[in-house]
C-alpha positions in Angstrom: 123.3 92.5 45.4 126.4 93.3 43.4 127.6 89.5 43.5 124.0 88.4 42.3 123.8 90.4 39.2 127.3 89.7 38.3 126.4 85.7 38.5 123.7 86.4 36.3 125.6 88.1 33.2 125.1 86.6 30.4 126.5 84.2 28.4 127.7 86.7 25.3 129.0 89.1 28.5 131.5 86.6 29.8 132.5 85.2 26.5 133.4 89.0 25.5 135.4 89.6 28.7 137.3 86.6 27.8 138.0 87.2 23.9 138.7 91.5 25.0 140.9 90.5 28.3 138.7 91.5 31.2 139.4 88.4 32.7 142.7 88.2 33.8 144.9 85.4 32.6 146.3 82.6 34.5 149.7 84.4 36.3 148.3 87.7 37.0 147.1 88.6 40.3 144.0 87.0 39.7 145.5 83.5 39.3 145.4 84.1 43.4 141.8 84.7 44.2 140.0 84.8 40.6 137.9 88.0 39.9 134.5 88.8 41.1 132.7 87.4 37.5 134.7 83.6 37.9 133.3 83.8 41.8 130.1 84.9 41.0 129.7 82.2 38.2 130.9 79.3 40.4 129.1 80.2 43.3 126.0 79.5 41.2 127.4 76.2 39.9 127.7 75.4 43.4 124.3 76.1 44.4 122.7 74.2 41.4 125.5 71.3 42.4 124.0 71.0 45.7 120.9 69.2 44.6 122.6 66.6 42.8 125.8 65.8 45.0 126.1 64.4 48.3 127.4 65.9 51.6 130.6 64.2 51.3 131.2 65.1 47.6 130.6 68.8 47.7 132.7 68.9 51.3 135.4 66.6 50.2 135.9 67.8 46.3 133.7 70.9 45.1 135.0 73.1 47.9 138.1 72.6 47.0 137.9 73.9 43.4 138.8 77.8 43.0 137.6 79.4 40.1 140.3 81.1 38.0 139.3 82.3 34.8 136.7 82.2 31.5 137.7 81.4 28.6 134.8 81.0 26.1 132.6 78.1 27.8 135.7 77.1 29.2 136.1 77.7 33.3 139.6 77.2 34.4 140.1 76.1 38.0 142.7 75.3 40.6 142.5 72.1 43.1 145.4 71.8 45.9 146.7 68.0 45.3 146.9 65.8 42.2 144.1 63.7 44.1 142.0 66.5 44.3 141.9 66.8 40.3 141.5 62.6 39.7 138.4 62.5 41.9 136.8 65.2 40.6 137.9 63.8 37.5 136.3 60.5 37.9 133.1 61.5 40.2 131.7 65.0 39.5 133.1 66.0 35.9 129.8 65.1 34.6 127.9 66.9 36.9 129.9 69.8 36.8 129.4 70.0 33.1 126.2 69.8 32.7 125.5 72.9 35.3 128.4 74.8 33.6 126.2 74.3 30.2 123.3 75.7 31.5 125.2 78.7 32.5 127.8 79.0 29.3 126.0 77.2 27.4 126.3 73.9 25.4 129.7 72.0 25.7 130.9 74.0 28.1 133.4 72.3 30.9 135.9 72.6 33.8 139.4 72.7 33.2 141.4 71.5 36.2 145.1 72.0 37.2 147.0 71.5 40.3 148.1 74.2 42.7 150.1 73.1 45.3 150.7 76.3 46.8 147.1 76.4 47.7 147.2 73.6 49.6 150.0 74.9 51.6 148.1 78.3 52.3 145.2 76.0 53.6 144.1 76.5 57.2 145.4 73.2 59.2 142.6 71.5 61.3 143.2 71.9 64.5 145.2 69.1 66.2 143.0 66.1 68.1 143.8 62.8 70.0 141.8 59.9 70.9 140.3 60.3 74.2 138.1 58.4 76.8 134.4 58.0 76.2 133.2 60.7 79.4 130.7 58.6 81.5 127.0 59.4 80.9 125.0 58.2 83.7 122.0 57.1 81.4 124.5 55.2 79.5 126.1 52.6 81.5 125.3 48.7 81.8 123.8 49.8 85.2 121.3 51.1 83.4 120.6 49.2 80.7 118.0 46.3 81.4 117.9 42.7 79.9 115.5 40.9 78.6 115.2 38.2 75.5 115.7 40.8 72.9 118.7 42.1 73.7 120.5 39.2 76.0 122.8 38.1 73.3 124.2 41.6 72.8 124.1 42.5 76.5 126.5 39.4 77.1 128.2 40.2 73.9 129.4 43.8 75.0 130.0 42.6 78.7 132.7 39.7 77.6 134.0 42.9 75.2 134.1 44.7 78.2 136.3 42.0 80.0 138.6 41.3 77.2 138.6 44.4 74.5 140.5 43.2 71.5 140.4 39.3 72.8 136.6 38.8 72.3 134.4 39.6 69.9 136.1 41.9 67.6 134.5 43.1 66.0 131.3 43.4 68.2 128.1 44.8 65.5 125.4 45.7 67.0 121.8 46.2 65.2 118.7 46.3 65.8 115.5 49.0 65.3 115.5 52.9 66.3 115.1 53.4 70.1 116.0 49.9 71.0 119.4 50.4 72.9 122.1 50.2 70.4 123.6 53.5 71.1 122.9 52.8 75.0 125.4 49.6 75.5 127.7 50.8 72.4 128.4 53.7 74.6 127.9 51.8 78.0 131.1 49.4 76.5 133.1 53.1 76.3 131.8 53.8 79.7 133.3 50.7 81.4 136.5 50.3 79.5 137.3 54.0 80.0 136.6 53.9 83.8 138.3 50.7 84.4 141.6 50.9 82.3 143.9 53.3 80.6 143.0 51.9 76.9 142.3 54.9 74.9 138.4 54.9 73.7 137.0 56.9 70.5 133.4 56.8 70.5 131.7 58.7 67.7 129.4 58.3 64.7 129.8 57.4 61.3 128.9 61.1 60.3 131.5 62.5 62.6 133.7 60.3 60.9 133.0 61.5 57.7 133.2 65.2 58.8 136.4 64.5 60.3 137.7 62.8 56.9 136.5 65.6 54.8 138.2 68.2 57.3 141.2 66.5 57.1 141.3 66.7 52.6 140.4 69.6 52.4 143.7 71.0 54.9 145.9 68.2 53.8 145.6 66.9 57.3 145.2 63.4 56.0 148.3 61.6 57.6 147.4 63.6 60.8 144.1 61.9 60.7 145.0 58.2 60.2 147.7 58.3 62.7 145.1 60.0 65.7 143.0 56.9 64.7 145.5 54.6 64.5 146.7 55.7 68.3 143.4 54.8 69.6 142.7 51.0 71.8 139.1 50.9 71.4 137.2 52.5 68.3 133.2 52.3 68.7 131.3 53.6 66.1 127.4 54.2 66.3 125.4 54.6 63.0 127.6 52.7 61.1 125.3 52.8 57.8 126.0 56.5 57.2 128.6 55.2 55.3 126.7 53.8 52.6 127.1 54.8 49.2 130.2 56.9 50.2 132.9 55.2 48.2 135.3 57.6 49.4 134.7 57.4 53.5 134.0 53.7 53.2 137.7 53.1 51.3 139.3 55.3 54.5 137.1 53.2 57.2 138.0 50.1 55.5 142.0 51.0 55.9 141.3 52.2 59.5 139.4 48.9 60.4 142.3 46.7 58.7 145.0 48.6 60.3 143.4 48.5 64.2 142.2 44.5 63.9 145.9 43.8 62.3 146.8 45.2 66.2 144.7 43.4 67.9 142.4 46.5 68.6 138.9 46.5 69.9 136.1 47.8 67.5 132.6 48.0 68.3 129.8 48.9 65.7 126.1 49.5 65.7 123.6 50.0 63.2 120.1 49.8 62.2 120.4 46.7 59.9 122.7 44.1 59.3 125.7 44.3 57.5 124.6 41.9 54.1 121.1 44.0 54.8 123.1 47.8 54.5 122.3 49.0 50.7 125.7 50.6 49.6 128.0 48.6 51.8 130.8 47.8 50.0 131.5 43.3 50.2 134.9 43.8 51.8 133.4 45.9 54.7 130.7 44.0 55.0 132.9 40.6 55.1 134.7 42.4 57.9 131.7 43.3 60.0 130.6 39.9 59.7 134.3 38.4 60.6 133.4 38.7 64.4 130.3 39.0 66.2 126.4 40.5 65.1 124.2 40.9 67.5 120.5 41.9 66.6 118.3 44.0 69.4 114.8 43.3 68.6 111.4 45.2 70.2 110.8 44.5 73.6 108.3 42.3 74.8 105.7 43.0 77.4 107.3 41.7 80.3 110.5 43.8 79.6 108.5 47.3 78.3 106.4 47.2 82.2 110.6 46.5 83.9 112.0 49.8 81.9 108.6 52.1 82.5 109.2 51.0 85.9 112.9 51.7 86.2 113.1 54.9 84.2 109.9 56.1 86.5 112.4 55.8 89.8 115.1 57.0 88.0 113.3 59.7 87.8 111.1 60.0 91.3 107.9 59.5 89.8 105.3 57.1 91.5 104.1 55.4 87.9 100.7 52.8 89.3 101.0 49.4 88.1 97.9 49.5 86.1 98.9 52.4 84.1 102.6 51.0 83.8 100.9 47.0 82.7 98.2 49.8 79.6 101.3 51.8 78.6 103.6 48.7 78.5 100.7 46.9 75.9 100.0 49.7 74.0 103.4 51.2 72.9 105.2 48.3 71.3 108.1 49.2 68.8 110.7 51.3 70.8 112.3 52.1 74.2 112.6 55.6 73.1 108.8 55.6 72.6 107.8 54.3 76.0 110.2 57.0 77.7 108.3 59.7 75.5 105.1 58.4 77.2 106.3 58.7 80.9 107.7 62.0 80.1 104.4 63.1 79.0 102.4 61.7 81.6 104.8 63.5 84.3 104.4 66.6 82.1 100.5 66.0 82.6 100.4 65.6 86.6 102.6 68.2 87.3 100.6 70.9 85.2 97.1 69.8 86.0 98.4 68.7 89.9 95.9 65.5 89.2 96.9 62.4 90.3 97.5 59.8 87.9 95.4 57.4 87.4 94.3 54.8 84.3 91.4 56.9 83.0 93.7 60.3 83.2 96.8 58.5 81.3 94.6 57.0 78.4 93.6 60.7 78.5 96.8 62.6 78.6 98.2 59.6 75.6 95.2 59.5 73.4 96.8 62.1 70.9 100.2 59.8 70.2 98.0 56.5 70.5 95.7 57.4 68.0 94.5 54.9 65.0 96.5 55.8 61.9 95.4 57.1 58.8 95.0 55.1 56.1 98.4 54.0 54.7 99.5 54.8 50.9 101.9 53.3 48.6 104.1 56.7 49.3 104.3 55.6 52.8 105.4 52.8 52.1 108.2 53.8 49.6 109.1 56.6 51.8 109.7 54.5 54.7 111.6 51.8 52.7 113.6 54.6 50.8 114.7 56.0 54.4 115.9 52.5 55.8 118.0 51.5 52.1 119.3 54.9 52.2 117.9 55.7 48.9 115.5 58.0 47.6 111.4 57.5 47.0 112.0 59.0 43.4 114.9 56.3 42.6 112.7 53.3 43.9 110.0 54.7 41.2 112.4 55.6 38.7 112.8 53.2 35.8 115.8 51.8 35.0 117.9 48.6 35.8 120.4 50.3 38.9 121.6 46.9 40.8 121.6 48.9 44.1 117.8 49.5 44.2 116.8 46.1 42.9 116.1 44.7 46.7 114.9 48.3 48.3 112.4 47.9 45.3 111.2 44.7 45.7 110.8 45.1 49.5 108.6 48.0 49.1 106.2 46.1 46.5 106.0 43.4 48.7 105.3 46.0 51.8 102.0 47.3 49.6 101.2 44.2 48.7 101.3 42.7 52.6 100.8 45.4 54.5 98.5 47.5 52.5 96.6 45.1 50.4 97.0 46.6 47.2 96.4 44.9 43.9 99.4 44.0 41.7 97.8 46.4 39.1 97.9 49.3 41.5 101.0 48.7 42.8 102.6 48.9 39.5 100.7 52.0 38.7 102.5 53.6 41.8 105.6 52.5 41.2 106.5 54.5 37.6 103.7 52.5 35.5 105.5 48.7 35.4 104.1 45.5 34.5 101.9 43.8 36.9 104.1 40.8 36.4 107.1 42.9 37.9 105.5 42.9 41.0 104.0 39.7 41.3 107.5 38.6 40.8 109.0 41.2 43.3 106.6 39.7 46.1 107.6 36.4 45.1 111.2 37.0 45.7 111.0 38.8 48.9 108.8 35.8 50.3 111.8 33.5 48.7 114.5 34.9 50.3 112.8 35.6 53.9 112.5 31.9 53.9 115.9 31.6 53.0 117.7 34.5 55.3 116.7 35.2 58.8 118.2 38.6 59.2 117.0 39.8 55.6 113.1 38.5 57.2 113.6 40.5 60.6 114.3 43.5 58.5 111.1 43.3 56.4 108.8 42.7 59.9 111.0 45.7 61.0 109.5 47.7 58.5 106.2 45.9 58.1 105.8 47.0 62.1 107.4 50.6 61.4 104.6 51.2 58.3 101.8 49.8 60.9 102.7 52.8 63.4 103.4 55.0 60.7 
């Protein structure tokens, strides 16, 4: 309770304590750990920050700020590395600002300086090395099954397989959520760790970044590029997590550069192409481009009934032919769907001890294979804000913001198609624009579908995500 009323003293309160001396100056003991009021005070900044900041900002910068002292609307900090200061500097200065002058008041700021005694105190991150993707049985080529949507990357990752570094490098994988991706990026760490002694990192693009921000904040930076540097085979799986992070994009880029230079092998999957990724920066994307891109696209018929099938035995569970042929033309968009289904039906006969039969499975799947409701234009924008990796507010938002131009148009188009909303109400819904704003936006997206195949499969990816919404 104590640390909560002292972050709420007011404005006159801390400005006193300043002018009389309360607050220490810089040199005095609390030049070490700042005093309970310069704690208090930033510990609310922080929490007000963390609305407005990213993951990666607040764990790569704002956490390494300690609070020193108040000197009028003046708070006087310490960061552990010259970098440190410039970043915050150049990315959150304006952010930290404005929550300072809420607090202190009007023209209130942060006053940096460097510390490099802090940075020596730092706890080190614990020491880590490349190692062998462990074999998961669900998640080896034996297991993965080939059809028309997926041959090309199938082959793809086999040939990777048989000459890592040689073939294919990089190897980008994309396709929709549930579709395999993660099963034959991981089934290529599977087979090259069992059958040689390359050294394989497989991990995702967050654990990257988490990883990264570890290793700024303890000065473990150099520690970090050489562990990846050591590695033979670096597969990473959600690749655009990355976008929009300047700051774990500029590492990745220098990571990619220096393990293709060596003729390493890099795999990468993600759920959109690399010119499709909102946020990706044109060098990476140039790069991710440089080898081979695979697309993994929904299933058809034939190829759903072969994995209901094989996942059933995989299992022990006797799945009729009939039910297997209803489920397979029912559930349409994703692998991990159709396995949600068996796993429910096997739920169902064990706990009712009925046999399963066609009338008993439509039963026992009604409830997931029920007609939608009607869709809205907040559907829409939610699920095109979630695949740009932006927000619904920004698409609505006015303003001219080069990075939401497409992820714009793409959802006016979406209402338009898919919905059937008029011009008028779709600009309505979209902050009160023009009509002619939209009739243009459609016209675009319908431009460049004709114009770029893997810009086209990512609107009928969406179009077919908003129709099972």
């Amino acid at each position: 309770m104590l640390l909560w009323m002292v972050v709420w003293t007011s404005r006159a309160t801390l400005e006193k304590r300043s002018r009389g001396g309360v607050i220490p100056r810089c040199g005095q003991e609390s030049r070490s750990r700042g005093s309970l009021v310069e704690q208090a005070l930033w510990q609310d900044c922080m929490c007000r920050l963390r609305g407005r900041l990213t993951a990666p900002e607040i764990g790569c910068w704002l956490q390494a700020i300690h609070p020193i002292e108040v000197r009028g609307r003046r708070l006087h900090a310490e960061v552990p590395s010259r970098m440190h200061l410039e970043q915050i500097r150049a990315r959150l200065s304006d952010a930290i600002s404005a929550v300072l002058g809420e607090i202190l008041g009007d023209g209130a700021e942060l006053v940096l300086t460097v510390n490099r005694e802090r940075a020596e105190r730092a706890p080190q991150a614990p020491p880590s090395v490349p190692h062998a993707a462990v074999p998961l049985s669900p998640y080896r080529f034996e297991t993965f099954l080939v059809g028309d949507s997926n041959a090309l990357a199938h082959a793809a990752a086999r040939e990777v397989v048989a000459r890592p570094g040689a073939a294919h490098n990089p190897l980008f994988l994309y396709g929709g959520v549930g579709l395999g991706k993660t099963h034959l990026a991981t089934a290529v760490a599977d087979a090259i760790g069992r059958g040689s002694r390359r050294r394989v990192a497989a991990l995702s693009a967050e654990a990257f970044a988490n990883d990264l921000i570890r290793a700024l904040l303890t000065g473990g930076i150099d520690g970090f590029r050489a562990r990846l540097r050591q590695i033979d085979v670096l597969i990473v799986d959600d690749i655009q997590f990355l976008a929009g992070k300047e700051r774990m994009q500029e590492e990745f880029f220098h990571t990619f550069n220096a393990l293709h230079s060596m003729g390493k092998q890099i795999v990468l999957a993600s759920d959109q192409a690399p010119r499709s990724i909102s946020g990706l920066e044109q060098r990476l994307q140039s790069r991710f481009e440089a080898g081979l891109t695979a697309e993994i696209t929904a299933p058809d018929c034939s190829l759903r009934f072969a994995i209901l099938g094989h996942k059933a035995k995989a299992i022990g569970f006797e799945l009729p032919i009939e039910v297997a042929q209803w489920v397979a033309g029912k559930i349409v968009t994703s692998v991990r769907e159709l396995e949600g289904a068996l796993h429910r039906l096997v739920a169902a006969c064990r706990w009712s001890e009925r046999a399963l039969d066609l009338g008993f499975a439509k039963e026992v799947l009604r409830p997931i294979l029920r007609s939608a409701p009607p869709r809205t234009l907040e559907q829409v924008q939610r699920i095109v804000a979630e695949s740009f990796h932006v927000t619904p507010g920004e698409l609505v938002r006015h303003g001219r913001v080069s990075r939401l131009r497409v992820p714009r148009q793409v959802a006016m188009y979406l209402a338009r198609k898919a919905m059937g909303a008029t011009y008028a109400e779709i600009a309505a819904g979209f902050g009160g624009r023009d009509h002619s704003t939209v009739m243009h936006a459609v016209k675009r997206v319908e431009e460049r579908r004709g114009e770029d195949p893997e810009f086209a499969t990512l609107v009928d990816r969406l179009s077919e995500k908003l129709a099972s919404a």
